[in-house]
N, C-alpha and C positions, 0 to 999 in steps of 0.2 A: 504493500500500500504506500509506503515512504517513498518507494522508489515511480512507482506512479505519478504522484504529488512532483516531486521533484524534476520529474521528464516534465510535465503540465508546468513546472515554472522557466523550465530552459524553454521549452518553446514559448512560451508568451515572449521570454526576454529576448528569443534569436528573432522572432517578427518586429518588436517593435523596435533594436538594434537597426535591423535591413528594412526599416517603411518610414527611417527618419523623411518627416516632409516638409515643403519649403513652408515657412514662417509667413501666418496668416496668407498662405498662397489663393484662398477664396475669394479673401478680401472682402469679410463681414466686420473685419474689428477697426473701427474708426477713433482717433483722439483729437479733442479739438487743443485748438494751438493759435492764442491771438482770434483773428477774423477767416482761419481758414481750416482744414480739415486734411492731416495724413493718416493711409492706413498702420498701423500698426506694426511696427519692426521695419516700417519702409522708408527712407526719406526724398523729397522730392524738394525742386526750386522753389515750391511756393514760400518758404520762409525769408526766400530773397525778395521776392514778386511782388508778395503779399501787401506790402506797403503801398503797393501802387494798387491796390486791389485786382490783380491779377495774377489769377490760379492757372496752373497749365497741367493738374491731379486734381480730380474731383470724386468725391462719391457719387455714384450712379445707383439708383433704386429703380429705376424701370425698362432698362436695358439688363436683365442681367440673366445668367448661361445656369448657375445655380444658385441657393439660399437667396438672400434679399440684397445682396450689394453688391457690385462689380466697380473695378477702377477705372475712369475717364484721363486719358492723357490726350490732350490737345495743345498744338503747336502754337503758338502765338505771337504778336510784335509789340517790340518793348521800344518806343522812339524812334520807329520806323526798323528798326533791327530785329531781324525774323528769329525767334529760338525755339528750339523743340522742345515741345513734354518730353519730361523723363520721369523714370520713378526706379528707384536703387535699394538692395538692401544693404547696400556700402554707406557712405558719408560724403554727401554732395558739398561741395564748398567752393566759393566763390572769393578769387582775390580782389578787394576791393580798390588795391591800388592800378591794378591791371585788368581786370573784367575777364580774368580769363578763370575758366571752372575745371574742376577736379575731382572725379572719384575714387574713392581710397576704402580699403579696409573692406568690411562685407559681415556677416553674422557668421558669429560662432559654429562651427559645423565641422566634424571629422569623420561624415560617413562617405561611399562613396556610388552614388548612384551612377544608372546607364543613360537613362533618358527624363528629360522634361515635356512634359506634358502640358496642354493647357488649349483655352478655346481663346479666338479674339474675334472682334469685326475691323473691318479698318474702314473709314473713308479719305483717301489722299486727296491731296489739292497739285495741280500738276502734275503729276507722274513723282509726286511724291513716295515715298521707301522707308517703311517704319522697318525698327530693329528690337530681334532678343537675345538677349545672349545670357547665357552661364559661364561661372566661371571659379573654380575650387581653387581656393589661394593656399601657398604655405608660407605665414607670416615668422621672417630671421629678422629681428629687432626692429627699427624702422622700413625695412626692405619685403618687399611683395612679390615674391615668384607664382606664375602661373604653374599650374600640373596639371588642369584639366579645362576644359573648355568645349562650347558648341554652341552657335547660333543658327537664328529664322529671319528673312529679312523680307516681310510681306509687299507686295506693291501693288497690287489689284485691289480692288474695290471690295468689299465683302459685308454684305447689309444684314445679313444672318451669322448667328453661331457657326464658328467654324473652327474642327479641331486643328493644333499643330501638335508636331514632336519635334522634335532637338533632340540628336543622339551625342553623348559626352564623350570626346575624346578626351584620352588622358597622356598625356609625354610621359613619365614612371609612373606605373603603376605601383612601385614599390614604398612613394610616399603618400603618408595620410595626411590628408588638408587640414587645414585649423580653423578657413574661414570659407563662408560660399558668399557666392554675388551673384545677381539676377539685374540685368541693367533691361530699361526696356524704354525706347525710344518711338515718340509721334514720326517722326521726321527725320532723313538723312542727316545726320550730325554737321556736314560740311554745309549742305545745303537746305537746310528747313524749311517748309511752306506754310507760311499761317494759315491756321483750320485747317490743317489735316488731322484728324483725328481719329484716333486706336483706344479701343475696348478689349478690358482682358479680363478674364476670371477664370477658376481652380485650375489653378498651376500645381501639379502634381509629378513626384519621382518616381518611376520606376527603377528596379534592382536586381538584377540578374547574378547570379554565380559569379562570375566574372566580369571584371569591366572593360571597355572596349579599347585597345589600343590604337593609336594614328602613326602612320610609318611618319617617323619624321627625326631628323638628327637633331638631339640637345645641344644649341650654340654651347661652345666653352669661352668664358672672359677669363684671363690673367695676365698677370704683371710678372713684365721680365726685366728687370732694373728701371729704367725709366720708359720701358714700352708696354703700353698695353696693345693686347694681342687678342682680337677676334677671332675664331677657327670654329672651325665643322658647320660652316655655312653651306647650304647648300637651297637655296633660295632667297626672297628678296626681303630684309628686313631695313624699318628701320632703325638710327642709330642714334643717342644723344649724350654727351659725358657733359658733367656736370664738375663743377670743382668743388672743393668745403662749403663754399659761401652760398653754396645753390645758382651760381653763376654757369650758362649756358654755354661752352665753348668748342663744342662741335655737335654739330646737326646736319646727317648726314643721309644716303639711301647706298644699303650696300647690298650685294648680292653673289660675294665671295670674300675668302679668309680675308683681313687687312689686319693694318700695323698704326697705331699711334705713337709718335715717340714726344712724351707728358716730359715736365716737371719732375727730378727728382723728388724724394721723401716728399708726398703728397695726397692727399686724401680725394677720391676721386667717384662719382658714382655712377655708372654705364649701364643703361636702357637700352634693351633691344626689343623692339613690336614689329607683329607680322598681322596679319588679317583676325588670328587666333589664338595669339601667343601674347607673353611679354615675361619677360628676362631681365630684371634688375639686381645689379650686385657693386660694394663695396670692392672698390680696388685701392691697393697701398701701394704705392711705386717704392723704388728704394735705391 
């Protein structure tokens, strides 16, 4: 009988281990905040916006795919300057000396699911291209390495529920994440169109045995006295080194090994992004 009982508590605990699912992914739990409204574990522009009374996340109650609530992201223009919805379960931030934005960081999470799941409608403005993406971080002190990832980038019209997947690729499989991110954009990032607008509701993980790997070579960064040294490139990234001071001093597109020769004894931090990716790491010349 003990032994019974005890198989009845592994299996509750190995399902609910492998069915960890995305935080408030429904999007029933709303918190209000000042004059406007985010869902729950998510955060979006409105806290920048807001002052100007404009929202680009909203609650929806009568559009919605299940329960009572679904999330509205609409693109909008701020003084003629077109910016898309978004809604992150990162930390959206805005430098106010430069106007340029930033997400960072993501919720707590070390499981590792196959796919994402979820319904949306979209309506674009122009041939406007909304975005979703996933993304499993593993947070090394201030620094954010990708290990997994997989986007959907809708552009048709769609006035009815409509399901998507996103299948998770993972670069090792062999590490567990610390944090997950869900980014999900109205509007081409580069190119935004006010009012185009995307509907999303129950975003759900799937988890299979195994997760799925993408053939693809992990860049290597290191320091070889005063050279920092790119390698096992073998597609087109981009590049950006940063010195101590947060000071920009190469920003680049490469798409084979290269050589920087830095600064002696130096502190230095090198970003590499690809369409799926992103590679940031602490380098010490010497």
């Amino acid at each position: 009988m003990k032994k019974c009982v005890f198989l009845i508590i592994q299996i509750i605990l190995f399902n609910f281990i492998h069915s960890q699912q995305v935080p408030n992914g429904n999007f029933e739990n709303w918190y209000n905040e000042s004059n406007y409204q985010n869902p729950q574990f998510w955060d979006t522009p409105n806290s920048v916006t807001g002052s100007l009374n404009i929202f680009t996340v909203t609650k929806e109650t009568a559009i919605v795919q299940n329960g009572t609530a679904s999330a509205k992201i609409q693109s909008k223009s701020i003084f003629g300057t077109p910016i898309p919805g978004l809604i992150t379960l990162g930390d959206f931030n805005v430098n106010i000396n430069t106007f340029q934005s930033s997400i960072e960081g993501g919720y707590p999470f070390t499981h590792k699911p196959n796919i994402l799941k979820g319904y949306y409608q979209y309506e674009p403005v122009s041939g406007d291209q909304a975005f979703i993406g996933v993304v499993l971080l593993k947070q090394n002190g201030s620094l954010w390495d990708t290990i997994a990832s997989g986007n959907f980038r809708p552009s048709q019209k769609v006035i009815n529920w409509m399901p998507f997947t996103i299948n998770i690729n993972y670069f090792n499989t062999q590490i567990t994440p610390t944090h997950l991110n869900i980014i999900i954009l109205s509007s081409d990032k580069d190119y935004p169109q006010p009012n185009s607008i995307l509907y999303i509701d129950n975003l759900t993980f799937e988890y299979n045995n195994s997760v799925n790997t993408e053939t693809i070579k992990e860049p290597f960064i290191q320091a070889n006295k005063n050279q920092i040294q790119i390698s096992n490139i073998d597609k087109e990234y981009s590049i950006e080194i940063f010195d101590i001071t947060g000071r920009l001093i190469i920003k680049e597109i490469i798409n084979s090994n290269k050589y920087y020769n830095l600064e002696n004894n130096s502190i230095f931090i090198v970003q590499l992004k690809s369409n799926n990716y992103t590679k940031t790491q602490k380098i010490v010349t010497n």
